[in-house]
C-alpha positions in Angstrom: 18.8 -27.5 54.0 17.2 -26.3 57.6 19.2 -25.5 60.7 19.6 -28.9 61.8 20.9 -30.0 59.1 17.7 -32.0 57.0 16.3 -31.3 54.2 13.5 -29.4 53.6 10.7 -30.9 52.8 8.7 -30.3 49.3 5.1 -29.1 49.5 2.7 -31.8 48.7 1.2 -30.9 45.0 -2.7 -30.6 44.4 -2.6 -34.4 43.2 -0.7 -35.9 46.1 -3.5 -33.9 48.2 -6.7 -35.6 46.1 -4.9 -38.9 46.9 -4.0 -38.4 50.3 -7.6 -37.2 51.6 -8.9 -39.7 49.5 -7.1 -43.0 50.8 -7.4 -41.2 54.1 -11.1 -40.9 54.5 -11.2 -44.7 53.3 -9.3 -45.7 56.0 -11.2 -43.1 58.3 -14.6 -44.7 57.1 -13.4 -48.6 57.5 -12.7 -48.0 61.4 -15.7 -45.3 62.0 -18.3 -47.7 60.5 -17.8 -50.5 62.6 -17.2 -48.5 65.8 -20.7 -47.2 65.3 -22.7 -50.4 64.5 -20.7 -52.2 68.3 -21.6 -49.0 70.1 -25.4 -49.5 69.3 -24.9 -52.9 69.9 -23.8 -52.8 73.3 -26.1 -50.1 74.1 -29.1 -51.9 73.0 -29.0 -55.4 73.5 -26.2 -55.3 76.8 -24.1 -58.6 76.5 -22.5 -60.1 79.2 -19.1 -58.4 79.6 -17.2 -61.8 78.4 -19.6 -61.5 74.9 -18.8 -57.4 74.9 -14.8 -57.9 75.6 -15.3 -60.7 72.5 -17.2 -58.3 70.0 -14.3 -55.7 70.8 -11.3 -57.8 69.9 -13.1 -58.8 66.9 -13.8 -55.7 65.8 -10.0 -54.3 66.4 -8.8 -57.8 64.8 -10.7 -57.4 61.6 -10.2 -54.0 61.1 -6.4 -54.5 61.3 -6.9 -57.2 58.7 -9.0 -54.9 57.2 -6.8 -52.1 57.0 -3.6 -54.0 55.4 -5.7 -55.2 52.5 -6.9 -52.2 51.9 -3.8 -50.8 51.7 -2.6 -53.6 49.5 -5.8 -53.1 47.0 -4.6 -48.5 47.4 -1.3 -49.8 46.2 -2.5 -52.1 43.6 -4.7 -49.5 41.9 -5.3 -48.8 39.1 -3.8 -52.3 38.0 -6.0 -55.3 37.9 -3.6 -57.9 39.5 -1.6 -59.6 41.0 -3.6 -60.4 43.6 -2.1 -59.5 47.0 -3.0 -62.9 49.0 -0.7 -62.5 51.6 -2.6 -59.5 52.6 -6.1 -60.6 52.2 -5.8 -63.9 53.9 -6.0 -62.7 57.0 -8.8 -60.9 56.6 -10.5 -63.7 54.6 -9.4 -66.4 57.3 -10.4 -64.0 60.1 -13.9 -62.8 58.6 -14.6 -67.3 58.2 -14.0 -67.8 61.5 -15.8 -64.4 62.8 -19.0 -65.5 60.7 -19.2 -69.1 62.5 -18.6 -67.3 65.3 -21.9 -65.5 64.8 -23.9 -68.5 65.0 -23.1 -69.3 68.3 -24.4 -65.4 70.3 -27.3 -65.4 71.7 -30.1 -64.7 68.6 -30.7 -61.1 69.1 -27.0 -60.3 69.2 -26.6 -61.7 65.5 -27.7 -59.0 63.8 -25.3 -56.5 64.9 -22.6 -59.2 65.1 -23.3 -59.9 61.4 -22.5 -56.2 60.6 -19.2 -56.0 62.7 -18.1 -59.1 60.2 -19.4 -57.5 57.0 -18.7 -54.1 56.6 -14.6 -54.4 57.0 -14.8 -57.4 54.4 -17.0 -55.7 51.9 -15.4 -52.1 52.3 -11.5 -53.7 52.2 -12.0 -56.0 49.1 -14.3 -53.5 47.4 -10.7 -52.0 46.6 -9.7 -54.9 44.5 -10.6 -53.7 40.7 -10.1 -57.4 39.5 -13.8 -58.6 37.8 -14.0 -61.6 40.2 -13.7 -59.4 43.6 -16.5 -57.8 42.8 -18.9 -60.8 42.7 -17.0 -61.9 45.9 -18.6 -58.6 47.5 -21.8 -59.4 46.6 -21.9 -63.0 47.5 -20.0 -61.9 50.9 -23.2 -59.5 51.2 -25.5 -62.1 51.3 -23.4 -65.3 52.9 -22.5 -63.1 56.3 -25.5 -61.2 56.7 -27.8 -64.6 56.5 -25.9 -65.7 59.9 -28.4 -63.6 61.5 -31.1 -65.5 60.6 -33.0 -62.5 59.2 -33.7 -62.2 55.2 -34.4 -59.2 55.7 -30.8 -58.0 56.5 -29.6 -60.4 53.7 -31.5 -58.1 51.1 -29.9 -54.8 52.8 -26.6 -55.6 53.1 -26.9 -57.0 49.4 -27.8 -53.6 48.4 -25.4 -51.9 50.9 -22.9 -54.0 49.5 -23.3 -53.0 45.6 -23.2 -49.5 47.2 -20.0 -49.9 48.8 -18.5 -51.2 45.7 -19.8 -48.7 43.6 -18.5 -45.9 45.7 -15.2 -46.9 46.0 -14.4 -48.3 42.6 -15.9 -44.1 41.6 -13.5 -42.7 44.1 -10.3 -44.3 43.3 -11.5 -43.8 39.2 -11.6 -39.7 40.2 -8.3 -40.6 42.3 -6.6 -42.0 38.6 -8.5 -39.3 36.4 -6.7 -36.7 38.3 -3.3 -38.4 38.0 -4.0 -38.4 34.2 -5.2 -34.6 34.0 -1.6 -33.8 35.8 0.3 -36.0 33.7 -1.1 -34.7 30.8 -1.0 -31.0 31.9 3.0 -31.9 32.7 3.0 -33.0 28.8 1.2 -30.2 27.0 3.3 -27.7 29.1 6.4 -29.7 27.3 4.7 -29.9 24.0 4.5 -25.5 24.4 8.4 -25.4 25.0 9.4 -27.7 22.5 6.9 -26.2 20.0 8.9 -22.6 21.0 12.2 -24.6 20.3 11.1 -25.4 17.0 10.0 -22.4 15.9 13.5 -20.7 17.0 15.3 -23.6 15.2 13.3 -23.2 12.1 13.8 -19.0 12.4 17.4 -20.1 13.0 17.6 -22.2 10.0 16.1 -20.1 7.7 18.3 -16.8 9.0 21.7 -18.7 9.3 21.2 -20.5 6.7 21.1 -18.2 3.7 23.3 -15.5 5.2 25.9 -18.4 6.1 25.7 -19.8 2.4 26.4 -16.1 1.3 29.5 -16.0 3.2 30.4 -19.1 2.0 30.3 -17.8 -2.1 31.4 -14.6 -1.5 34.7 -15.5 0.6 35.4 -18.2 -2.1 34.8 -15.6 -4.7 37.2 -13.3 -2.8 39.5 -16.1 -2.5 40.0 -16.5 -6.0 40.4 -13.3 -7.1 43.2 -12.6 -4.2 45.0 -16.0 -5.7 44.2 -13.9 -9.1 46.1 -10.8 -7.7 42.8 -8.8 -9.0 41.9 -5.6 -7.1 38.3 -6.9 -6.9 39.1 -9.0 -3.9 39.2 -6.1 -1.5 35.6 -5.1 -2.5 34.2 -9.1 -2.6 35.5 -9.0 0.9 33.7 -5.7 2.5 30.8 -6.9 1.0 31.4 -10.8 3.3 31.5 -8.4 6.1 28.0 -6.4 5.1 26.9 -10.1 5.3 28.4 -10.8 8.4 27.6 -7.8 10.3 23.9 -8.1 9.1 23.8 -12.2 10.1 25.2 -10.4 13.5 22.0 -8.2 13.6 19.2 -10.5 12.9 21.2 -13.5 15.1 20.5 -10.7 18.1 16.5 -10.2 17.1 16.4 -13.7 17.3 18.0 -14.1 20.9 15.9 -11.3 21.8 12.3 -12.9 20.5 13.0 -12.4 17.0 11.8 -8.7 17.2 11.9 -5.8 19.2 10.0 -6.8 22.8 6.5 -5.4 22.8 4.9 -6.1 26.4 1.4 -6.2 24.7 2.3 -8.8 22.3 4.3 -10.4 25.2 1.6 -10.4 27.7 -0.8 -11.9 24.8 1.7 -14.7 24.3 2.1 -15.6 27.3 -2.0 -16.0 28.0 -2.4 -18.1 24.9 0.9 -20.6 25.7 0.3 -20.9 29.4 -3.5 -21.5 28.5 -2.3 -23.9 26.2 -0.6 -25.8 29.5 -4.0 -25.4 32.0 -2.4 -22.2 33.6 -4.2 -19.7 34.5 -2.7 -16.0 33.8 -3.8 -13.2 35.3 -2.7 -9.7 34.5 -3.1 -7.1 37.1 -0.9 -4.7 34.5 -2.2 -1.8 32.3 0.3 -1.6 29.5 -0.3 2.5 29.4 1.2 2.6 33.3 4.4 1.3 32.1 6.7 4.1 30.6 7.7 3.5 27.3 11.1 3.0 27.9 10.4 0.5 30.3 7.9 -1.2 28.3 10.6 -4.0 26.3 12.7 -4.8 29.3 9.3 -5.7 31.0 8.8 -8.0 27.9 12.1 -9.8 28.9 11.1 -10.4 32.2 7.2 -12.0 31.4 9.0 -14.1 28.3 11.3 -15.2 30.8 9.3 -16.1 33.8 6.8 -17.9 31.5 9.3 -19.9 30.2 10.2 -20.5 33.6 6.6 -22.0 34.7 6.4 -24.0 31.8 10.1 -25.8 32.4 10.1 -26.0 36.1 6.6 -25.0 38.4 3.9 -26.9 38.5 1.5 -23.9 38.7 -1.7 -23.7 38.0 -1.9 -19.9 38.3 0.4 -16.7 36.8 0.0 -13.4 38.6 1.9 -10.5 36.8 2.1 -7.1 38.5 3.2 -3.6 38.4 5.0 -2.2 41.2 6.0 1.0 41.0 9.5 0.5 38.4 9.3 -3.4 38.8 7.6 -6.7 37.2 6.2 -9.5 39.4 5.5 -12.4 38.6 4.2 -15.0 41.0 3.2 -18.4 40.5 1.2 -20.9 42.9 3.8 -23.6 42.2 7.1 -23.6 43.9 9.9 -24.9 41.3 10.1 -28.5 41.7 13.0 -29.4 40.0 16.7 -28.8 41.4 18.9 -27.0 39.5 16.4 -25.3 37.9 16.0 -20.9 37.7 15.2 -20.9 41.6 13.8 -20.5 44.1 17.2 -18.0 44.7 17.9 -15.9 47.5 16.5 -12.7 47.8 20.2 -11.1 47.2 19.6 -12.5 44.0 22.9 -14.4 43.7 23.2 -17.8 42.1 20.0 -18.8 39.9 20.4 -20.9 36.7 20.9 -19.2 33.1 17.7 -18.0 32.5 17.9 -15.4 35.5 21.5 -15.1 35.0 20.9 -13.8 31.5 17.8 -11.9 32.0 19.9 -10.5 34.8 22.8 -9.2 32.7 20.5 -7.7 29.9 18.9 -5.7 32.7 22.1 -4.6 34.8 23.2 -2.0 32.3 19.6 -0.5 32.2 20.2 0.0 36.3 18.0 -2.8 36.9 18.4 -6.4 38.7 16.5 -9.9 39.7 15.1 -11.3 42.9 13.0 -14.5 43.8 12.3 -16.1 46.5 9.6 -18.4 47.6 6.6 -16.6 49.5 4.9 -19.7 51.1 3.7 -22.2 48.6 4.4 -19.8 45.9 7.2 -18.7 43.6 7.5 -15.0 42.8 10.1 -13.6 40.4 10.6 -9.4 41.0 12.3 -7.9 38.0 13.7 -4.0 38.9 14.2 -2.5 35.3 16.2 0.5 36.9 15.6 3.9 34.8 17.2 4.4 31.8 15.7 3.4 28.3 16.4 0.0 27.3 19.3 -1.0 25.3 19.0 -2.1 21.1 20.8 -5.4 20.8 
């Protein structure tokens, strides 16, 4: 929340930015277009200022009309139908009447008159991905431009006219392509965390499992021979807790990455998975810098922030750094989701349980976690304090 109370508002992603200059410099082009072809108009030919104060209402009128449908067709895409009439009629109904209109200015005034009526109605329904809009384009091409009494004009606008479609139609196809390439971006990065899930399950499984099932035989074994009264219990049962004690182990390598933390191997991971999402990583860290002893608490911190990205940013680039004692991480894509591991104040309090964990393996090492948000980016500052890091 800001000062006065509202919330703050979320930065616009790279996709809601293709779409907005796109629709944008559609609407831009619907009113510049016509503004142009009336200023040469009344430059050239000079109409009497009743004619001029006419052309200029039409103009205003039908690129109103103009404008709601094609907002309506924006909204529509990328679906074929329904049809939004109660948006197009008045453009339809107003571009008629415009076009009779037409016939009765003086003859030299037609020809830019016939442009003022054709270029809203072409560039508005040219929107419409429906099959049958697209001949209408054409055939509205030829019908207003032949007001003017000049074939010529019939035959440009005709071509104009296919232009304008095919223009359109190609930017609101790039407008949907990039929708798709961030939807499916948003899926592979879920496919790379639920492929990690698995293969902790399956390690899980295949650790629990057998030790677990051990446990089981061996405390019945030592069950029965306590019911027995035979000295042989005492021993069945030490060796139940030389089970337990080494499930305890590996159930700790496994929280931990199922291995002692190498910051090479971690740094390679995290190339390949974010890679695997359309992230870019770039590491600005030379694994020799890094003191040993610092080396697998600086593992934590890149296995955690990655996992970060992939659940909650929508990044499309990973900077990790060394500064002097500390890992940072920053990401171009501020974490969208509330609730999520950030963005927390820079005291570091609060966070969800990924920096709350991360934070409590590093506090007895002297270390401790900050983010923040540094404009439109996310950056995570791990301090790995100074003494070596803990087994376990």
């Amino acid at each position: 929340m800001t000062r006065g109370g509202r919330a703050a508002r979320r930065p616009r992603t790279q996709v809601e930015w293709v779409e907005l200059y796109t629709d944008q410099s559609l609407h831009v082009l619907l009113w510049f277009m016509p503004v142009v072809f009336l200023t040469q108009l009344l430059r050239q030919e000079r109409p009497e200022q009743e004619v001029a104060v006419l052309l200029v209402a039409a103009v205003v009128l039908l690129g109103l009309a103009a404008t709601t449908a094609l907002r309506a067709g924006l909204r529509l895409h990328p679906a074929d139908g329904p049809t939004p009439w109660p948006q197009l009629l008045p453009l339809l109904v107003g571009s008629g009447l415009a076009t009779a209109g037409v016939l009765l200015l003086p003859y030299g005034l037609r020809l830019g008159a016939a442009l003022l009526v054709w270029f809203p109605l072409v560039w508005s329904l040219s929107a419409l991905r429906a099959r049958p809009w697209a001949v209408a384009v054409v055939l509205a091409s030829a019908a207003v431009p032949a007001t003017s009494g000049r074939p010529s004009l019939v035959a440009i606008c005709v071509l104009g006219g296919v232009f304008v479609l095919f223009t359109i139609r190609v930017s609101l196809w790039l407008k949907d392509v990039v929708r798709q390439l961030d939807r499916a971006r948003g899926t592979r990065a879920a496919l790379a965390v639920a492929e990690e899930r698995l293969r902790f399950s399956r390690d899980v499984h295949d650790v629990m499992g057998r030790r677990l099932a051990t446990i089981a035989v061996q405390s019945e074994l030592a069950s029965t021979l306590a019911a027995r009264g035979d000295a042989r219990a005492a021993e069945s049962m030490l060796e139940v807790r030389g089970v337990a004690h080494a499930t305890l182990k590996e159930v700790r390598e496994l929280a931990r990455g199922y291995r002692a933390s190498d910051l090479a191997t971690e740094l390679d991971g995290a190339a390949s998975l974010l890679s695997s999402a359309g992230i870019e990583l770039v590491v600005e860290v030379d694994v020799d810098d890094v003191p040993p002893e610092r080396r697998e608490p600086a593992a934590w911190v890149v296995r955690e922030a990655v996992t970060n990205v992939l659940r909650h940013s929508r990044a499309g680039r990973v900077v990790v750094t060394w500064d002097g004692g500390a890992v940072v991480v920053l990401n171009d894509g501020v974490l969208a989701e509330p609730g999520g591991d950030g963005p927390e104040p820079r005291s570091g309090a609060g966070g969800g349980n990924g920096l709350v964990g991360l934070r409590e393996r590093l506090a007895p090492l002297g270390g401790d976690v900050t983010a923040d948000r540094d404009g439109d980016a996310f950056v995570l500052r791990a301090d790995l304090g100074r003494r070596a890091a803990v087994s376990g």
